[in-house]
Biopython code that builds the backbone (N, CA, C, O; Angstrom):
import numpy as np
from Bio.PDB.StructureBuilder import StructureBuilder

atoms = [
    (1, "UNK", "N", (115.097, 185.553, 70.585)),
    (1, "UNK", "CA", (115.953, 185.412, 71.762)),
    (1, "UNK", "C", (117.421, 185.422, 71.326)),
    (1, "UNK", "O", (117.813, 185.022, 70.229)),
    (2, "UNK", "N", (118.167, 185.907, 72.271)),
    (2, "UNK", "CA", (119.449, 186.584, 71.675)),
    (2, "UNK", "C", (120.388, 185.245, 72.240)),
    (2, "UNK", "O", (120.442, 185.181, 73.468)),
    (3, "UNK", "N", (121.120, 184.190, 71.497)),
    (3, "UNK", "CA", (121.873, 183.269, 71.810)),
    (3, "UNK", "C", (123.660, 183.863, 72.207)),
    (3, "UNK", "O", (124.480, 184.693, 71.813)),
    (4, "UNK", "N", (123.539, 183.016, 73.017)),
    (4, "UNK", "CA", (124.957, 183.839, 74.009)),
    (4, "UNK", "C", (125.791, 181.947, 73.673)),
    (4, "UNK", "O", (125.311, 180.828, 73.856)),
    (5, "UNK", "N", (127.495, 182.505, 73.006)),
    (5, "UNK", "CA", (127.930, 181.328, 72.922)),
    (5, "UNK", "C", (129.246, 181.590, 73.275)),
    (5, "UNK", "O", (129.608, 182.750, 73.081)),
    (6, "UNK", "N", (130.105, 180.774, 73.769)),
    (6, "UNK", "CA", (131.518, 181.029, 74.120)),
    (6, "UNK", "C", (132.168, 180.916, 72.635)),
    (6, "UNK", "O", (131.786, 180.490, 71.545)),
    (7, "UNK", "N", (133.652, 181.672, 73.285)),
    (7, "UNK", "CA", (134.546, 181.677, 71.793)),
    (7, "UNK", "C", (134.784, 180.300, 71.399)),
    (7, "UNK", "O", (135.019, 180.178, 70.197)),
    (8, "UNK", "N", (134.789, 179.090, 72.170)),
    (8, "UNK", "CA", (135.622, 177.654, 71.843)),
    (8, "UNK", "C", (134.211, 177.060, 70.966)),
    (8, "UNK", "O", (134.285, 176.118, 70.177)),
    (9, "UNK", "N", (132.765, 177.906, 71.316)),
    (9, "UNK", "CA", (131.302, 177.574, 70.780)),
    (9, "UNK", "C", (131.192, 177.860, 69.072)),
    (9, "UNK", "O", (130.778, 177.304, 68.055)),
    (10, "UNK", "N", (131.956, 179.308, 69.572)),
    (10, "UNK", "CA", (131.610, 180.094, 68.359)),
    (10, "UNK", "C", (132.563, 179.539, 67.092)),
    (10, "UNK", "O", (132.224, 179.742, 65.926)),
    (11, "UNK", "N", (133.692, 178.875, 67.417)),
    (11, "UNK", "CA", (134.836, 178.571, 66.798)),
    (11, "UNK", "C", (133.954, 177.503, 65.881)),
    (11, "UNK", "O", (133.591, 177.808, 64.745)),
    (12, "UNK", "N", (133.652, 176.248, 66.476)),
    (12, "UNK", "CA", (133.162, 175.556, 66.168)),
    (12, "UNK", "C", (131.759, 175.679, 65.335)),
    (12, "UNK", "O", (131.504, 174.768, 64.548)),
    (13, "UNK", "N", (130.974, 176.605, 65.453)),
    (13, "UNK", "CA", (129.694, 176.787, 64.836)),
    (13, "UNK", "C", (130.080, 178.167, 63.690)),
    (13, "UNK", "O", (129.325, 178.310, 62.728)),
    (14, "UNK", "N", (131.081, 178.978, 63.835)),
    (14, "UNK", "CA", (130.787, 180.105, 62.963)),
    (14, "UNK", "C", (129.869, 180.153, 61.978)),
    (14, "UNK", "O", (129.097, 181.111, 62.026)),
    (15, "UNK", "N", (129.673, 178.943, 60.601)),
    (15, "UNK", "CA", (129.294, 179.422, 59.561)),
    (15, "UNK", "C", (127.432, 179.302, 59.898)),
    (15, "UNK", "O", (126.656, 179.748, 59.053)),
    (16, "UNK", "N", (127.044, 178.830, 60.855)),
    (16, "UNK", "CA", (125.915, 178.900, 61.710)),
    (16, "UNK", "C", (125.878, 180.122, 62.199)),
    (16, "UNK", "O", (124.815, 180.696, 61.963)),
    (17, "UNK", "N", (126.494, 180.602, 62.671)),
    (17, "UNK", "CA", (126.344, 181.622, 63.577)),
    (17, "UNK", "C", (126.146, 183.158, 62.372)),
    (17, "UNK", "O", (125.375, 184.116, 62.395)),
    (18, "UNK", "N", (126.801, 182.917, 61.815)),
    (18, "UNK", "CA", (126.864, 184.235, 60.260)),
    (18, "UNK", "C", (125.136, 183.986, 59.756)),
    (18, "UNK", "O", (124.216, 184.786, 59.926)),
    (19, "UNK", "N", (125.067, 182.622, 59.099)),
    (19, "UNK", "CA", (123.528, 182.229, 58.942)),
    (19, "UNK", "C", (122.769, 183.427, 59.945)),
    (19, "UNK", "O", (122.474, 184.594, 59.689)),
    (20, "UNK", "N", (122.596, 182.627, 61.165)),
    (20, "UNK", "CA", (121.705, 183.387, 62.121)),
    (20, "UNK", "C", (121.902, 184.887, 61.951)),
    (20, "UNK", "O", (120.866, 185.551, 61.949)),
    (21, "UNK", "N", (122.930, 185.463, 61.822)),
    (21, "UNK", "CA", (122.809, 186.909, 61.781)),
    (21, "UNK", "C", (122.419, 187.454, 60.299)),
    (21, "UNK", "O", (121.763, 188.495, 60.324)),
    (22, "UNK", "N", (122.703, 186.944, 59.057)),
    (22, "UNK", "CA", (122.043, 187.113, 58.093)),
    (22, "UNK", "C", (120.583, 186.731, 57.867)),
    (22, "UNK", "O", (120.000, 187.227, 56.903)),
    (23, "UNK", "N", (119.865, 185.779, 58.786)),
    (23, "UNK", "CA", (118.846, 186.023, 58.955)),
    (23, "UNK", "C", (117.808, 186.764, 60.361)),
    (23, "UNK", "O", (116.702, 186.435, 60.789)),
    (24, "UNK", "N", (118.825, 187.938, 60.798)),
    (24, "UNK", "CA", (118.365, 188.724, 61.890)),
    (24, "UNK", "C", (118.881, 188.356, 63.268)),
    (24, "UNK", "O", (118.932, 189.372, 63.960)),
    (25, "UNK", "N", (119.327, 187.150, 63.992)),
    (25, "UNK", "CA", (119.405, 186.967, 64.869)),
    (25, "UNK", "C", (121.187, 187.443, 65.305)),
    (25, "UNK", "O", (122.152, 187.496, 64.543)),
    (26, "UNK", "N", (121.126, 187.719, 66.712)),
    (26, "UNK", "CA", (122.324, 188.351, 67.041)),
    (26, "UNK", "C", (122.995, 187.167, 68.335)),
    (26, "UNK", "O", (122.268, 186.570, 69.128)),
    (27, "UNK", "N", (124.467, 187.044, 68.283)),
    (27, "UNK", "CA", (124.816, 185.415, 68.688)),
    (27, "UNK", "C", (125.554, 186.418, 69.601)),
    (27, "UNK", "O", (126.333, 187.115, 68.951)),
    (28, "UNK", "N", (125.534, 186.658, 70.773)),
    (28, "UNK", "CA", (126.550, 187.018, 71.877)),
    (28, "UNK", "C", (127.896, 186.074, 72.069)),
    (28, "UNK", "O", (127.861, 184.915, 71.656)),
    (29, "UNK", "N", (128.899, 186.518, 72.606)),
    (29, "UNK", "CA", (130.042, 186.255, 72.698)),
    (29, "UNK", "C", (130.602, 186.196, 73.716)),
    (29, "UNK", "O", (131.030, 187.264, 74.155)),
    (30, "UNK", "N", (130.791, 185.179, 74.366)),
    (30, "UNK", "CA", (131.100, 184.983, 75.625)),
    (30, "UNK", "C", (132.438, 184.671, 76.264)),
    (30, "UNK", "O", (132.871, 183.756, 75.564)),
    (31, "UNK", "N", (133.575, 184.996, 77.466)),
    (31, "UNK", "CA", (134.974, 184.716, 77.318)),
    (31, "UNK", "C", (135.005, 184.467, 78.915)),
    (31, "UNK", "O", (134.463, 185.255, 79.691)),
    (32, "UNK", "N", (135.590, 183.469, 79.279)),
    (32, "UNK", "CA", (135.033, 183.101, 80.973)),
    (32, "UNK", "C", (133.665, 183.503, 81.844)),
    (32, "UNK", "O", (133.493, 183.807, 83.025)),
    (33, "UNK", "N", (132.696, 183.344, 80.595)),
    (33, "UNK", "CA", (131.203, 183.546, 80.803)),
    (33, "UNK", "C", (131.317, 184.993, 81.020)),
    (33, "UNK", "O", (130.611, 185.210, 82.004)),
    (34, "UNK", "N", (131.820, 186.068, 80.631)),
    (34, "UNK", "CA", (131.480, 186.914, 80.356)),
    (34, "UNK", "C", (131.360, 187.883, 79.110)),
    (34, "UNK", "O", (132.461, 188.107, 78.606)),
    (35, "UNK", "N", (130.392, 188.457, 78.542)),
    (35, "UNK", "CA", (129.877, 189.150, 77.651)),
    (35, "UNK", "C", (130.998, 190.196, 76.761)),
    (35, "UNK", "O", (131.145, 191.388, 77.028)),
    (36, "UNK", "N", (131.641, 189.556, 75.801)),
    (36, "UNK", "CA", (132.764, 190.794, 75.221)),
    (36, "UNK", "C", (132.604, 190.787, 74.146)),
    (36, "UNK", "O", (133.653, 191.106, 73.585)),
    (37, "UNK", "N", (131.371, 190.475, 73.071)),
    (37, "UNK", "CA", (130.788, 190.642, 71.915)),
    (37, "UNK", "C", (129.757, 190.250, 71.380)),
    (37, "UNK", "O", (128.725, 189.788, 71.865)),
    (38, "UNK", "N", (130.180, 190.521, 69.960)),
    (38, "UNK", "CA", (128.060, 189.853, 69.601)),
    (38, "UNK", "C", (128.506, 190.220, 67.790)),
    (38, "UNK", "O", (128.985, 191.184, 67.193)),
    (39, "UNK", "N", (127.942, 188.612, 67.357)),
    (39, "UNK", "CA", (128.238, 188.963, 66.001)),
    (39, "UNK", "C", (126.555, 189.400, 65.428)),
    (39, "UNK", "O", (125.671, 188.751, 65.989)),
    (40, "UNK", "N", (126.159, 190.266, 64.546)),
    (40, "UNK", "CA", (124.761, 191.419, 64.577)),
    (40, "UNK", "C", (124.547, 190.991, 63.145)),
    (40, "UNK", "O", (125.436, 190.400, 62.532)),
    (41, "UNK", "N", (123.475, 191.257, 62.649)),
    (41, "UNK", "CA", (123.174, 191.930, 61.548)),
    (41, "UNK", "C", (123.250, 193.051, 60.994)),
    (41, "UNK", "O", (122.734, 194.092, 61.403)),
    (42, "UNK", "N", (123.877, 192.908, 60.062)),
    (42, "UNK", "CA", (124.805, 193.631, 59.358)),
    (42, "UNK", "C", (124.019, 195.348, 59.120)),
    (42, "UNK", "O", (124.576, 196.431, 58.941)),
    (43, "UNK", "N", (122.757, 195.054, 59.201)),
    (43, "UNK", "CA", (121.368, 196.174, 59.259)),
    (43, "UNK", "C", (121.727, 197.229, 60.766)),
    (43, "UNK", "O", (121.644, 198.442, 60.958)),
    (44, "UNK", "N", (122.130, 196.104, 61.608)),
    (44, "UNK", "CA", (122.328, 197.021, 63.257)),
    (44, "UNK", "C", (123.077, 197.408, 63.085)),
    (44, "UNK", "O", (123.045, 198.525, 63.602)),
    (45, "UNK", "N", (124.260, 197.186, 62.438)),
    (45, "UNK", "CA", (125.778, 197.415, 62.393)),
    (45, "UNK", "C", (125.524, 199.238, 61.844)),
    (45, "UNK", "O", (125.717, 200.273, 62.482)),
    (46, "UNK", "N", (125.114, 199.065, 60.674)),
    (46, "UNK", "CA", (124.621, 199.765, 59.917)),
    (46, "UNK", "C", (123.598, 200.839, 60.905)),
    (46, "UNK", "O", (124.174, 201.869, 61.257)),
    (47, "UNK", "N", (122.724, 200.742, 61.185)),
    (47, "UNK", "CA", (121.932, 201.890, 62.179)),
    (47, "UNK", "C", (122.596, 202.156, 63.194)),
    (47, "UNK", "O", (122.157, 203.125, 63.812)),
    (48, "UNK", "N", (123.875, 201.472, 63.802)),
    (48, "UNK", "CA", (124.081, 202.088, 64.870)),
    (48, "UNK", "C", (125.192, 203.064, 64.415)),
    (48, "UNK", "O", (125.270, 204.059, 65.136)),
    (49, "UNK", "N", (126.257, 203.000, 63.166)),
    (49, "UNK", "CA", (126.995, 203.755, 62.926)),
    (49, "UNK", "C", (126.497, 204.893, 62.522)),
    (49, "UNK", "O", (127.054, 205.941, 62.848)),
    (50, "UNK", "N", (125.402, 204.889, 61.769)),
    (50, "UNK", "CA", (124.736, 206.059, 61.196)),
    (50, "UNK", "C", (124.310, 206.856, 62.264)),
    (50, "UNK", "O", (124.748, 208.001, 62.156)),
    (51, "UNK", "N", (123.621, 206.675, 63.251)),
    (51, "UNK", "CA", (123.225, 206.825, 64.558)),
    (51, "UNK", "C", (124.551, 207.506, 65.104)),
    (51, "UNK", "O", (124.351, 208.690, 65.374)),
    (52, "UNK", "N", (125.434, 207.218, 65.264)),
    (52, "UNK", "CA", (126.820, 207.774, 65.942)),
    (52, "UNK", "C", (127.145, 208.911, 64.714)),
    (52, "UNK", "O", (127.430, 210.016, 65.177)),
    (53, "UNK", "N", (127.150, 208.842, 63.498)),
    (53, "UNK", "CA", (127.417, 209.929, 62.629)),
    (53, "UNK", "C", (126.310, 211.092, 62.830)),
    (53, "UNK", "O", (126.561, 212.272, 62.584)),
    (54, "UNK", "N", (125.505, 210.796, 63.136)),
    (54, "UNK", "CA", (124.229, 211.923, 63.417)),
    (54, "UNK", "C", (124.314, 212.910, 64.778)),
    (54, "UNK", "O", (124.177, 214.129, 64.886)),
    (55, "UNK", "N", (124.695, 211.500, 66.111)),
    (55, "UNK", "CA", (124.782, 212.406, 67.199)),
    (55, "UNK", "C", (126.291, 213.594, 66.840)),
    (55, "UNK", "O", (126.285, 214.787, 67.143)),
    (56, "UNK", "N", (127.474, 212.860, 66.139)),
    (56, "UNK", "CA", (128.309, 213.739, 65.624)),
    (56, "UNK", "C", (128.080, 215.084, 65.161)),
    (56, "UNK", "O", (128.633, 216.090, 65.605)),
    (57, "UNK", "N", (127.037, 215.020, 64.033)),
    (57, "UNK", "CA", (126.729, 215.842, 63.434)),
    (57, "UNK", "C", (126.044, 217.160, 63.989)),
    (57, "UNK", "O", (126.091, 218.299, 63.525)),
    (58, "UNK", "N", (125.374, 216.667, 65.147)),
    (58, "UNK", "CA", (123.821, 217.506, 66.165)),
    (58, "UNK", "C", (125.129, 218.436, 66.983)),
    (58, "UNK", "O", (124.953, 219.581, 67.398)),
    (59, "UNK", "N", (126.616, 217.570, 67.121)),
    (59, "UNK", "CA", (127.203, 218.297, 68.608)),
    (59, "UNK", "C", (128.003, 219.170, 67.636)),
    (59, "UNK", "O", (127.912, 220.379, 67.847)),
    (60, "UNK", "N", (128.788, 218.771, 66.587)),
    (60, "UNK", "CA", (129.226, 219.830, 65.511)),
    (60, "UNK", "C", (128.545, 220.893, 65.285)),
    (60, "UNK", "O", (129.115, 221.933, 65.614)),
    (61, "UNK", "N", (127.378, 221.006, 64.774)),
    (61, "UNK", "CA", (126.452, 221.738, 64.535)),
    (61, "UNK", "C", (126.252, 223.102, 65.596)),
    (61, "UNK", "O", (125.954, 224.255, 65.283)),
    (62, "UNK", "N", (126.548, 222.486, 67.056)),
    (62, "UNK", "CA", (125.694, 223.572, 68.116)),
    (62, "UNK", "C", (127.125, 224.403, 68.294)),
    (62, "UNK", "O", (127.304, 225.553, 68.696)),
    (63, "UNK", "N", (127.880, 223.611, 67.941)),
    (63, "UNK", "CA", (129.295, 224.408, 67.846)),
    (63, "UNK", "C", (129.946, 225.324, 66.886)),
    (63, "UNK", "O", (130.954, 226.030, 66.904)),
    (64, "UNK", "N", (128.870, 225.021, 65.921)),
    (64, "UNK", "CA", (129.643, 225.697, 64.387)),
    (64, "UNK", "C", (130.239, 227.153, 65.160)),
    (64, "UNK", "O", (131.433, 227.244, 65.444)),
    (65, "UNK", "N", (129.329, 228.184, 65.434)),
    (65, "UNK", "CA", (129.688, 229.658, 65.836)),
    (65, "UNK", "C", (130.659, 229.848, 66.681)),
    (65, "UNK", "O", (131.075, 231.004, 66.760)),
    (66, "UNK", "N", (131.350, 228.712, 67.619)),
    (66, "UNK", "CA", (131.627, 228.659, 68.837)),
    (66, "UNK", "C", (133.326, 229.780, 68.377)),
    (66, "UNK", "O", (133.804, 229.583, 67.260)),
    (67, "UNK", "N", (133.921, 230.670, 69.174)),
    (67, "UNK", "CA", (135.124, 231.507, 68.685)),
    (67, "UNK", "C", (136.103, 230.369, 68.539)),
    (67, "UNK", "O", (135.907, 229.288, 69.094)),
    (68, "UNK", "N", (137.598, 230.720, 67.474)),
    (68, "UNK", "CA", (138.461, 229.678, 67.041)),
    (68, "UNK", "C", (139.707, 230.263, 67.463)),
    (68, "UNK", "O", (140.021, 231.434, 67.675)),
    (69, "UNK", "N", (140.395, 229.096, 67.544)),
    (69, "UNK", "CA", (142.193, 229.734, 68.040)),
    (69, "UNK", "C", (142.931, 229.426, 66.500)),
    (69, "UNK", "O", (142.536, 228.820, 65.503)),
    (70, "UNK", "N", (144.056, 230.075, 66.793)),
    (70, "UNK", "CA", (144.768, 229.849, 65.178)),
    (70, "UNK", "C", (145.648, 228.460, 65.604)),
    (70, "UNK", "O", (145.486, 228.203, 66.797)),
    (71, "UNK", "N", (146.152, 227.922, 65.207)),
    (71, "UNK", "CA", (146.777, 226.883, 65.113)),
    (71, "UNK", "C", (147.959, 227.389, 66.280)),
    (71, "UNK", "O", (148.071, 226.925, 67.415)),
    (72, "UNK", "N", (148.908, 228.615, 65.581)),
    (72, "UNK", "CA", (149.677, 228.687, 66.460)),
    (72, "UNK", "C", (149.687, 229.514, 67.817)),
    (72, "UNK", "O", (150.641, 229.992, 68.431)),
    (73, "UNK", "N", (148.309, 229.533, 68.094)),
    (73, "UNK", "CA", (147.706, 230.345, 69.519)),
    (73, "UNK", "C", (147.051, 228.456, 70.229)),
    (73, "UNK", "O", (146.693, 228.406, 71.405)),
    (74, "UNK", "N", (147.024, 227.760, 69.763)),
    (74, "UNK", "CA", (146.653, 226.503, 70.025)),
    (74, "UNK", "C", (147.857, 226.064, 70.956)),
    (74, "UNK", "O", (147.898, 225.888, 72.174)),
    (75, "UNK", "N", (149.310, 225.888, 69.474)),
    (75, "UNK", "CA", (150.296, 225.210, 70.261)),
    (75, "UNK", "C", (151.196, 225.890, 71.305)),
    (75, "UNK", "O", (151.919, 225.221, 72.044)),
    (76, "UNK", "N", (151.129, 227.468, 71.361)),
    (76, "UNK", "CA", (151.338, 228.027, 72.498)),
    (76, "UNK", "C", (150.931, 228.007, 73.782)),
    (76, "UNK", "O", (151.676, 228.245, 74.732)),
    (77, "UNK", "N", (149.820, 227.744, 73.860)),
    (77, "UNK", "CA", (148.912, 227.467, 74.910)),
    (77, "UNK", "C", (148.952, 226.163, 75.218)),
    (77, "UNK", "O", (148.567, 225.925, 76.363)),
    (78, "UNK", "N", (149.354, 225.060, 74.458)),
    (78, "UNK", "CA", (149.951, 223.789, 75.146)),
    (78, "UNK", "C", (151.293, 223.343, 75.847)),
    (78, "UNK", "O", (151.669, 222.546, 76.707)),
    (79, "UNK", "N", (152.072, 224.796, 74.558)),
    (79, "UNK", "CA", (153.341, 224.153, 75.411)),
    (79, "UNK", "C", (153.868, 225.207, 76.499)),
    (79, "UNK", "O", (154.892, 224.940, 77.128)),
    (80, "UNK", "N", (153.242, 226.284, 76.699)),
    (80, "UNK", "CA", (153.416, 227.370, 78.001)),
    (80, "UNK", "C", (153.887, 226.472, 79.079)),
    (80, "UNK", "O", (153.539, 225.316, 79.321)),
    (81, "UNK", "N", (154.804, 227.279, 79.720)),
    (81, "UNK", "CA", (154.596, 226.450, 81.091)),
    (81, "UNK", "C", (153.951, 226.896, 82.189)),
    (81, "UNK", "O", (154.233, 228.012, 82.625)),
    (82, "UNK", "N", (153.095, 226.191, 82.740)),
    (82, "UNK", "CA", (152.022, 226.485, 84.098)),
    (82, "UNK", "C", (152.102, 228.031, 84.444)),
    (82, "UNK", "O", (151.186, 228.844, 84.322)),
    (83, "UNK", "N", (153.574, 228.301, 84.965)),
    (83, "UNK", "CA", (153.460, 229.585, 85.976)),
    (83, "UNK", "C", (154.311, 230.515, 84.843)),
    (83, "UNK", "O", (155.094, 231.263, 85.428)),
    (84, "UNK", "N", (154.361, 230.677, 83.190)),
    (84, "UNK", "CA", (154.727, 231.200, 82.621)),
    (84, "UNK", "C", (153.826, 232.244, 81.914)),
    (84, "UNK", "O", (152.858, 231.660, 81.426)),
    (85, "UNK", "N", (153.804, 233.244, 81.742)),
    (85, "UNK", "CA", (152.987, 234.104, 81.217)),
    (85, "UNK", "C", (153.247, 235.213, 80.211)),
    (85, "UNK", "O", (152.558, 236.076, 79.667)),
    (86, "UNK", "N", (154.866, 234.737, 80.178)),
    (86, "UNK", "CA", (155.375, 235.269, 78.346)),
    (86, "UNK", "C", (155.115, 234.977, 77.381)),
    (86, "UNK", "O", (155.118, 235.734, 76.410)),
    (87, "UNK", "N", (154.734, 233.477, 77.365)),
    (87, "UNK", "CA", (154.417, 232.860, 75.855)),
    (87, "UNK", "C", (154.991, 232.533, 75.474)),
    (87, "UNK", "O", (154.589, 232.013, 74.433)),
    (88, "UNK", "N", (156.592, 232.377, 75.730)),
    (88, "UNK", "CA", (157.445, 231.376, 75.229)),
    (88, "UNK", "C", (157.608, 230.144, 75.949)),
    (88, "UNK", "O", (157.489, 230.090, 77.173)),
    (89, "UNK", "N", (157.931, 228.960, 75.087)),
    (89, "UNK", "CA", (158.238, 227.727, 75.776)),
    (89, "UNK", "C", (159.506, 227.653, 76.806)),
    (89, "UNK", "O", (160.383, 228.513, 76.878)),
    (90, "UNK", "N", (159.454, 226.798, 77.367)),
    (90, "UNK", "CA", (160.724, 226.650, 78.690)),
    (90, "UNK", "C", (161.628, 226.203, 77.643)),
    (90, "UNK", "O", (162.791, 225.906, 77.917)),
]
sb = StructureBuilder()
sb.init_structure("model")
sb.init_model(0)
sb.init_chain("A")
sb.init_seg("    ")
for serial, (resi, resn, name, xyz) in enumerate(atoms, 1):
    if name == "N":
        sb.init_residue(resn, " ", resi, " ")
    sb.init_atom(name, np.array(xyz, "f"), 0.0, 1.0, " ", f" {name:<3s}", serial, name[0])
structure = sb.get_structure()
């Protein structure tokens, strides 16, 4: 069961609260009773970043072929203005 503690809780208990997550358990974080963290095991921490480097990797991937602009066909096209169609900046 996932223990939910306020910050003035957590202040007071930290080196408890590290315990519990070094032995698996995850201590929620609470700030006018509402939910704005959670100290984890260091294992979740760990699978969820790897997890975010992977979905990275899957959306990179479907893109590799996708056509490229040159750098300075990039910053032309940002700094154009709207109803300009010379290609020079204002």
């Amino acid at each position: 069961m996932t223990d939910a503690l306020s910050i003035r809780e957590l202040r007071a208990n930290i080196a408890e609260v590290v315990n519990q997550a070094e032995a698996g358990e995850i201590t929620v974080i609470t700030r006018k009773g509402e939910r704005v963290g959670a100290v984890v095991p260091i294992e979740i921490l760990d699978a969820i970043e790897n997890a975010a480097d992977e979905l990275l990797a899957r959306e990179a991937e479907q893109h590799r072929n996708d056509p490229t602009v040159t750098m300075a066909e990039l910053l032309a096209d940002l700094f154009d203005s709207p109803g300009d169609s010379s290609g020079s900046a204002a």
